[in-house]
C-alpha positions as CSV (number, residue, x, y, z in Angstrom):
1,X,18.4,5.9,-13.0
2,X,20.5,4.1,-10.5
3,X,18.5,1.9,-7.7
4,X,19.3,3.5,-5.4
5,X,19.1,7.0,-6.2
6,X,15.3,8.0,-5.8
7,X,14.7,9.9,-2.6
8,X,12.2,8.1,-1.4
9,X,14.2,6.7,1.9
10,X,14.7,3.5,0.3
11,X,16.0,2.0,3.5
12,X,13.4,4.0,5.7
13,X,11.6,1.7,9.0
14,X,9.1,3.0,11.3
15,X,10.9,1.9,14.8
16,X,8.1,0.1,16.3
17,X,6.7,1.8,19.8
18,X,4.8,0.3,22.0
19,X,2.4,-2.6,21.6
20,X,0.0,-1.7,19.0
21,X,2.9,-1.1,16.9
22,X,4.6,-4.3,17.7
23,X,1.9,-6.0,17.1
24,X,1.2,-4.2,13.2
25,X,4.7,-4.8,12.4
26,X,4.5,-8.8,13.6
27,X,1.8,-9.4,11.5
28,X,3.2,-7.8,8.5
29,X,6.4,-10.1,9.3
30,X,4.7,-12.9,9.2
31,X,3.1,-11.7,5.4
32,X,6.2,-11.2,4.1
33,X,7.5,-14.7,6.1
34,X,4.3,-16.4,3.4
35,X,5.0,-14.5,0.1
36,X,9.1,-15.0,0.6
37,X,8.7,-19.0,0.8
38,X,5.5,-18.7,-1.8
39,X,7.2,-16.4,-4.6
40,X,10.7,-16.2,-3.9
41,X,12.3,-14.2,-6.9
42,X,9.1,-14.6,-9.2
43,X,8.8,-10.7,-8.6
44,X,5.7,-10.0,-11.0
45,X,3.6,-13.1,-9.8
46,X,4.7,-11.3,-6.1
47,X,2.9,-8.2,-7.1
48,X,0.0,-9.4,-8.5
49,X,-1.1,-10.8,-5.8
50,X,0.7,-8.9,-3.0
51,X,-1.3,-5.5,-4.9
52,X,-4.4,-7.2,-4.9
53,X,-4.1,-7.5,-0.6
54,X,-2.6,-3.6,-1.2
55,X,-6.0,-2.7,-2.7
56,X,-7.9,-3.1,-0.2
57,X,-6.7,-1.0,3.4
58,X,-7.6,2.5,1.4
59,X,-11.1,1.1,0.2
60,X,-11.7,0.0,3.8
61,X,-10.4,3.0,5.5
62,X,-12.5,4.9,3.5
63,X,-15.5,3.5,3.8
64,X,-15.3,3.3,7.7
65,X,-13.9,7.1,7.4
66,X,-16.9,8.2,5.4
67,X,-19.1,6.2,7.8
68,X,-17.8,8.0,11.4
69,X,-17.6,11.4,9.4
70,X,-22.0,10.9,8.9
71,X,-21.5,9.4,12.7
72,X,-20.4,12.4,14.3
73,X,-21.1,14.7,11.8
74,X,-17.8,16.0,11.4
75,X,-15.5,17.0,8.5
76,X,-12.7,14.4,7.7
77,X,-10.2,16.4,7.2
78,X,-9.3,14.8,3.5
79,X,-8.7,11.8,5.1
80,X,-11.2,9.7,3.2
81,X,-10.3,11.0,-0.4
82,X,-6.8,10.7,0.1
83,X,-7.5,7.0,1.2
84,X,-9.5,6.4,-1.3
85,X,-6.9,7.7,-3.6
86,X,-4.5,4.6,-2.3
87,X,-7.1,2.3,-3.0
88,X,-7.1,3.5,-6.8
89,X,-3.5,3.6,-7.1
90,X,-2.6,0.1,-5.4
91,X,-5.6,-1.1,-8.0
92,X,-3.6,0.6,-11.0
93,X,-0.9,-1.5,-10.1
94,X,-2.5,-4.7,-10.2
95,X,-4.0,-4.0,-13.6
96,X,-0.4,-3.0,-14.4
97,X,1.3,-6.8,-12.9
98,X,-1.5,-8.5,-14.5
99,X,-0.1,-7.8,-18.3
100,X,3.4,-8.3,-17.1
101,X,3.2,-11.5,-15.0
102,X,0.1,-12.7,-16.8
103,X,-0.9,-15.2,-13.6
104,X,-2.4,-18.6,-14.4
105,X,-5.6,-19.8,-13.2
106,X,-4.2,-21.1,-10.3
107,X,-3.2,-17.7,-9.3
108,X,-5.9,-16.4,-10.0
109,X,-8.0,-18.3,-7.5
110,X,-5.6,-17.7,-4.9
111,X,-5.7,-13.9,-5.2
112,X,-9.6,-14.0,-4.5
113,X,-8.7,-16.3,-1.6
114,X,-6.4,-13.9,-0.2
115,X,-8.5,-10.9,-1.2
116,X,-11.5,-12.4,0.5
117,X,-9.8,-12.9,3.7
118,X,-7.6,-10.1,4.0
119,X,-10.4,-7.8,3.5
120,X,-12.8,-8.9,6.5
121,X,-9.0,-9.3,8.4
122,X,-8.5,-5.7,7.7
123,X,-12.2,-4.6,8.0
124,X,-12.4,-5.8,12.1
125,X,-8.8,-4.3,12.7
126,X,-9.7,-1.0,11.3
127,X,-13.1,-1.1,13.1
128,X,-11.2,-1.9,16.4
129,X,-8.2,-0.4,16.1
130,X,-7.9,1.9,13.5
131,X,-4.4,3.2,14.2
132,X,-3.1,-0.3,14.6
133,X,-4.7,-0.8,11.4
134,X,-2.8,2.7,9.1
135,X,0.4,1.6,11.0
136,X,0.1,-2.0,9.9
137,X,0.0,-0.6,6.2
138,X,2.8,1.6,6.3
139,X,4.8,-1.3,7.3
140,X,3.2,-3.4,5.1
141,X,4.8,-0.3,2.5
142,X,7.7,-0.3,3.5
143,X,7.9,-4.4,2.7
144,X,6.5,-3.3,-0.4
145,X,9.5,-1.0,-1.0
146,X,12.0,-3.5,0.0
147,X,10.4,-6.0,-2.6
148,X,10.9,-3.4,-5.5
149,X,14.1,-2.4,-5.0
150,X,14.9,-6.2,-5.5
151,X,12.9,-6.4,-8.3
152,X,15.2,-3.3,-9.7
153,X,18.1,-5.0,-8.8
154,X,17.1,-8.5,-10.4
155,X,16.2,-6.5,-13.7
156,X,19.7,-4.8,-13.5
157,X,21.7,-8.1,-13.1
158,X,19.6,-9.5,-16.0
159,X,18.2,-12.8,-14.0
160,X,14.8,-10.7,-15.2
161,X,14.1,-9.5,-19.0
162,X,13.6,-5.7,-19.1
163,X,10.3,-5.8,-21.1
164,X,8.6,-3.1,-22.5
165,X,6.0,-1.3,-20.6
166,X,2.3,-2.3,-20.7
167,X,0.1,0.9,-22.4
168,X,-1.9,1.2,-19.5
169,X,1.7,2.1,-17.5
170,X,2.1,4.4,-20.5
171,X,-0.8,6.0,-19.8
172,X,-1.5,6.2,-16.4
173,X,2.4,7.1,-15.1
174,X,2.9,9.0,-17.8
175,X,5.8,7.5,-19.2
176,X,7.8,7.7,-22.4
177,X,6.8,5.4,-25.6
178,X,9.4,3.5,-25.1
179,X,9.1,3.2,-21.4
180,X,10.8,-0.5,-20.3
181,X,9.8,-2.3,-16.9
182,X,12.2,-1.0,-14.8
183,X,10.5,2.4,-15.3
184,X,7.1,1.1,-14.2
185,X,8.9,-0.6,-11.2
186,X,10.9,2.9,-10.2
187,X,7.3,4.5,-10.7
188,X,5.4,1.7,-8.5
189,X,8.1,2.0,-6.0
190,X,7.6,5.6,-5.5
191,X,3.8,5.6,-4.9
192,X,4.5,2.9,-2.5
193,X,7.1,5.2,-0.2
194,X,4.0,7.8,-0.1
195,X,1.6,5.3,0.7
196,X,4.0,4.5,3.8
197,X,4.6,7.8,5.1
198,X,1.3,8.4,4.4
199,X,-0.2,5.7,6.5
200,X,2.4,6.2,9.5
201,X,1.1,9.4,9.7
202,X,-2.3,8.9,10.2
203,X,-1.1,6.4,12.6
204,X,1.2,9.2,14.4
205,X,-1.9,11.6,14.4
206,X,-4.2,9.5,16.4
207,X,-1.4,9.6,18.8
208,X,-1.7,12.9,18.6
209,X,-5.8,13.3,18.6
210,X,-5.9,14.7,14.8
211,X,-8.1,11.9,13.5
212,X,-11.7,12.8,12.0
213,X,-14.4,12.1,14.3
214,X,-12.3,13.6,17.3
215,X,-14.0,17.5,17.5
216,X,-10.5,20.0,17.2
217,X,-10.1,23.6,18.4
218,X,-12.2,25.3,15.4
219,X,-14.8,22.1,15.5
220,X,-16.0,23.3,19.1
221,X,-16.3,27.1,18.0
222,X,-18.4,26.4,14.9
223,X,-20.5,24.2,17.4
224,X,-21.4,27.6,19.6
């Protein structure tokens, strides 16, 4: 499969709008500004620790969700499962990087570093600002997608070996026995292009008053 040829929108950015967005799409700037100069082409080293930060906006969206849905007493509208969902996926793909790029101890200790401040970062945005927070992601995403395609493209030149995929990519993607790592990357790739239109549209839909919490149309008549 060529690079390029997954319709996914490959190329796809979220213009940002206004300054909640501008703000969102700054500080995801300035995280790929830290793993660029950190990383540079050491691609699977990038992703273990870049999917351990990943990890943790669905967990923390989904906790707050399930929170404000016993708040106001008021269906979510799938919204925490399908976050929750995210969580577990972006997790999969750590566990995934971790047999690949097999970090060192140093590496280790920085991605509880990270994870310990990202995730109380994350926590007060969320609590605050919520659709600051889902748009934040699905840039974050759409950095993520920009990362894999190069990670394709290094693999296809040969500057990285095409190894062969870990079992538990096997198993969980449901890949062929003799599934390399460009397959696992194409297959990582993909979830990350849903978790970015995902995320911008629960961004676009508190623009738009569809978040949980908010009482809709059929809310107020079951309240009569």
């Amino acid at each position: 499969m060529n690079t390029q040829s997954a319709d996914i929108g490959i190329d796809y950015h979220r213009k940002a709008t206004g300054p909640s967005d501008r703000i969102a799409f700054g500080f995801v700037k300035m995280l790929r500004f830290i793993a660029d100069r950190f990383f540079r082409k050491r691609y699977g080293h990038r992703a273990v620790v870049l999917e351990t930060v990943a990890a943790v906006p669905g967990m923390v969206g989904g906790l707050l969700q399930h929170l404000s849905s016993l708040r106001h007493i008021r269906d979510d509208h799938g919204w925490i499962r399908d976050l929750l969902d995210e969580a577990e996926n972006e997790r999969m793909h750590l566990m995934t990087f971790v047999k690949i790029a097999r970090p060192n101890v140093f590496e280790r200790l920085l991605i509880m570093i990270v994870q310990a401040i990202f995730y109380n970062v994350y926590f007060f945005i969320y609590l605050f600002a919520p659709r600051t927070a889902h748009r934040i992601v699905g840039y974050f995403e759409e950095e993520a997608v920009t990362s894999y395609t190069r990670y394709l493209e290094e693999i296809d030149a040969g500057a990285l070996e095409n190894v062969a995929a870990p079992r538990i990519a096997i198993e969980y993607w449901n890949l062929p026995e003799d599934a390399r790592l460009r397959d696992v990357v194409i297959a990582v790739r993909a979830d990350e292009a849903g978790h970015r239109d995902k995320n911008h549209q629960f961004a676009d839909d508190f623009d738009a008053g569809r978040q949980p919490g908010r009482a809709r149309n059929h809310d107020r008549d079951d309240d009569r």
